[in-house]
C-alpha positions in Angstrom: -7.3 18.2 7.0 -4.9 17.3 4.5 -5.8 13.8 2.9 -2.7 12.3 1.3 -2.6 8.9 -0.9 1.3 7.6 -0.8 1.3 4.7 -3.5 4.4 2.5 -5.7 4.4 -0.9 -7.1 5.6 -3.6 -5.3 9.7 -3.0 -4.2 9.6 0.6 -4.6 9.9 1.6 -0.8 6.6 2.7 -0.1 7.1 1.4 4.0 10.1 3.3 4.1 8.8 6.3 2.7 5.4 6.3 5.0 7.4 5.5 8.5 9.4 9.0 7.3 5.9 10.8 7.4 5.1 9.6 10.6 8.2 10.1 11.7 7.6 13.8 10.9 4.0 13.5 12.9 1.7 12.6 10.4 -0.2 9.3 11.1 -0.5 7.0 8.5 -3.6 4.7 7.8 -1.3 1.0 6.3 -3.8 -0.6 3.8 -1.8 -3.4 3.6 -1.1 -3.9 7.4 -5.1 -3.3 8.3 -5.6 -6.6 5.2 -3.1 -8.5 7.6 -5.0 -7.6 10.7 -8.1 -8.8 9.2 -6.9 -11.8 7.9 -4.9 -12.6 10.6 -5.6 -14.7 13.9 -9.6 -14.3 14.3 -9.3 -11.6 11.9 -13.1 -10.4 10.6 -12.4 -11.6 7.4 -11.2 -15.3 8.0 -14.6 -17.1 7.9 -15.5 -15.4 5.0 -12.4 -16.1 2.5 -12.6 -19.7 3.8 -16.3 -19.6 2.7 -15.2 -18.5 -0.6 -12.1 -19.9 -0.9 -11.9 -23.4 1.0 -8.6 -24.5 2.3 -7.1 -21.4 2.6 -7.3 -21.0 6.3 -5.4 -22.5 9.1 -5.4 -21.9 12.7 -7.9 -19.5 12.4 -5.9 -17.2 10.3 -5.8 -17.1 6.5 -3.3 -18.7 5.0 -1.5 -16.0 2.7 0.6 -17.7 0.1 -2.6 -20.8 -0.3 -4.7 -17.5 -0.6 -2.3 -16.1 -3.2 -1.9 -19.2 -5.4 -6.0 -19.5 -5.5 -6.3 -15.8 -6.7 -2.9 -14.6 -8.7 -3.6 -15.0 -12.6 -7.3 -15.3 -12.0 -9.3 -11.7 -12.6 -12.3 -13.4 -11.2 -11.0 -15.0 -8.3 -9.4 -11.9 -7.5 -12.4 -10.0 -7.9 -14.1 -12.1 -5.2 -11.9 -11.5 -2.9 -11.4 -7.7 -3.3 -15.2 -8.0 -2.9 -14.7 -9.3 0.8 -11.9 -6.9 1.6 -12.1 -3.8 0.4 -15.5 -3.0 2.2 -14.1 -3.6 5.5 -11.0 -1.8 4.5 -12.7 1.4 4.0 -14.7 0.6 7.4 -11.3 0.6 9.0 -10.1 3.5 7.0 -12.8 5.8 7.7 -12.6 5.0 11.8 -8.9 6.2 11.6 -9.7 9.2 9.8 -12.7 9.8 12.8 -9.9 9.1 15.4 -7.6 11.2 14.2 -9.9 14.8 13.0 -7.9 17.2 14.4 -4.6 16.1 12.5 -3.5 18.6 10.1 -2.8 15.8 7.7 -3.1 12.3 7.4 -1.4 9.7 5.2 -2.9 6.7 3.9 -0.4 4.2 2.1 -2.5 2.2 -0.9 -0.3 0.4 -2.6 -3.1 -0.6 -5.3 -4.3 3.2 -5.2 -4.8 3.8 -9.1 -5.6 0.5 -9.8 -8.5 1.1 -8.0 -9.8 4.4 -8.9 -8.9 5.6 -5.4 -6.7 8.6 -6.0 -10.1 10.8 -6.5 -10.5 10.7 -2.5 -7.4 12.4 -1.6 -6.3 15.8 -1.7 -2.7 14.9 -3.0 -1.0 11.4 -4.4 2.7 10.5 -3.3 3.8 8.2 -5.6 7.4 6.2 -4.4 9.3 4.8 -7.7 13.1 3.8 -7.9 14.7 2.0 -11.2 13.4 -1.3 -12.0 17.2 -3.0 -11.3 16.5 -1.4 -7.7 12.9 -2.5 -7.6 13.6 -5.9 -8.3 16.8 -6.9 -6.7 14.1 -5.8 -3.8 12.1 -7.7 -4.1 13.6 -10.8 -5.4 15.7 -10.8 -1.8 12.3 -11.5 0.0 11.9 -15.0 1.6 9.9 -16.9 -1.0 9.8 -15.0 -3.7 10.3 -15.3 -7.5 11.2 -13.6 -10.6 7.4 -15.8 -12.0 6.0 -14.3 -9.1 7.3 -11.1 -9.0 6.0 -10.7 -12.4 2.8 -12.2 -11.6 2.0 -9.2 -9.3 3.5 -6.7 -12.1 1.1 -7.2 -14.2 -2.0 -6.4 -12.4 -0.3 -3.4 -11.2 -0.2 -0.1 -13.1 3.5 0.8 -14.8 5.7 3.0 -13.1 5.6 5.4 -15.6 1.7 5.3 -15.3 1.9 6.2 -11.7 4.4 8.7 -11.8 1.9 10.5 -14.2 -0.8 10.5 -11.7 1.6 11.9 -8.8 1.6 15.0 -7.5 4.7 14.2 -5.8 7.2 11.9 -6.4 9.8 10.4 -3.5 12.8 8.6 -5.8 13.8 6.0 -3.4 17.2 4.6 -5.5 19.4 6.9 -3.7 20.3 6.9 -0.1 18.0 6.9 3.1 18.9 10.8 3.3 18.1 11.9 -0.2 14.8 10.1 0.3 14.0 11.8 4.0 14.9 15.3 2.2 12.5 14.8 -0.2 9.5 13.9 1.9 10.6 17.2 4.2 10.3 19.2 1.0 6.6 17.7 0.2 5.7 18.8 4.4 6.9 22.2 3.1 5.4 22.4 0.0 1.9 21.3 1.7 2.6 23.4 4.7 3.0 20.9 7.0 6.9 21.1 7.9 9.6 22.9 7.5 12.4 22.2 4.5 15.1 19.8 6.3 
C-alpha cells in the first residue's frame, strides 16, 4: 500500500485536488473533516476543549470561530489544543488505514503536514499550490473571513515555496479544473496506480 500525504496552505485547492483522487478510486483519509467530526455535535473532543478552553462550546458542539479567537496568535494556546486533537486524530487515521488494507493506495489530506513533521510517515507528499493573487481572492470570498485573518493563519503555516520543496509532486491549481485533473492522472501513472488521462 501506497501511503500518500496531499498538503497546501490554506486557499490552495487542496479539497479539490483530494475529491479528484477519490474520484479516481483512491480513498482519502480528510484531517480536517475527522477535526469537525470530533468537534462537532457530541464530538469526542467537546468536553475536553471546553475543559481547557471555557466558553467555547455551545449546544454540545464546539464553537469554531470562539475556539479560533482563544488560540490564533497564541503558540501556547495553540499548543494545548493540538495536544487534545492530534492524538485522537491519529486514532481515527490509523482505523481508516485498518479499514481500508487491501487499497493499493490511500490518500490522507494534512493540510498542516510539514508543520508538523508528518511528511516522514508517508511514502510520497502531494503538495497543491497556485499564485498567491489566486490563493487569496480564495480565500478572502469565504463567509467571515479577513485579509487580518487570513494572515493570521499564514503565518503559522509553512511558505509556499517551503512546501513545494518538500513535494514530490506538485498539482498547480491556478489553471482550469482540467489542467488540474490531468495532473493528478499523471501522478496515478507515475505511482502506478492509473493510467495517463
Amino acid at each position: 500500500m501506497k501511503k500518500i500525504a496531499l498538503t497546501g496552505s490554506i486557499g490552495m485547492g487542496k479539497s479539490t485536488i483530494a475529491a479528484m483522487f477519490a474520484d479516481a478510486g483512491v480513498p482519502v483519509f480528510d484531517a480536517d473533516a475527522e477535526v469537525r467530526r470530533l468537534q462537532g455535535p457530541g464530538g469526542a473532543l467537546v468536553t475536553a476543549i471546553e475543559a481547557r478552553f471555557p466558553g467555547t462550546t455551545r449546544d454540545g458542539a464546539v464553537d469554531r470561530e470562539a475556539l479560533a479567537a482563544r488560540v490564533l496568535g497564541r503558540r501556547d494556546e495553540l499548543a494545548a489544543l493540538e495536544a487534545i486533537v492530534h492524538p485522537e486524530v491519529a486514532r481515527a487515521r490509523q482505523r481508516f488505514i485498518t479499514e481500508h488494507a487491501d487499497a493499493p493506495a490511500l490518500l490522507f489530506d494534512i493540510p498542516l503536514l510539514f508543520e508538523t513533521g508528518g511528511e516522514a510517515g508517508f511514502d510520497h507528499v502531494v503538495v497543491v499550490s497556485a499564485p498567491t493573487t489566486v490563493q487569496r481572492a480564495r480565500v478572502l470570498a469565504r463567509p467571515g473571513m479577513t485579509a487580518e485573518k487570513l494572515d493570521s493563519i499564514l503565518a503559522r503555516q509553512l511558505s509556499d515555496d517551503d512546501k513545494r520543496r518538500g513535494a514530490d509532486f506538485i498539482v498547480e491549481t491556478g489553471g482550469s479544473l482540467e489542467e488540474s485533473r490531468r495532473q493528478v492522472g499523471d501522478i496515478l501513472a507515475c505511482l502506478g496506480l492509473a493510467p495517463a488521462q
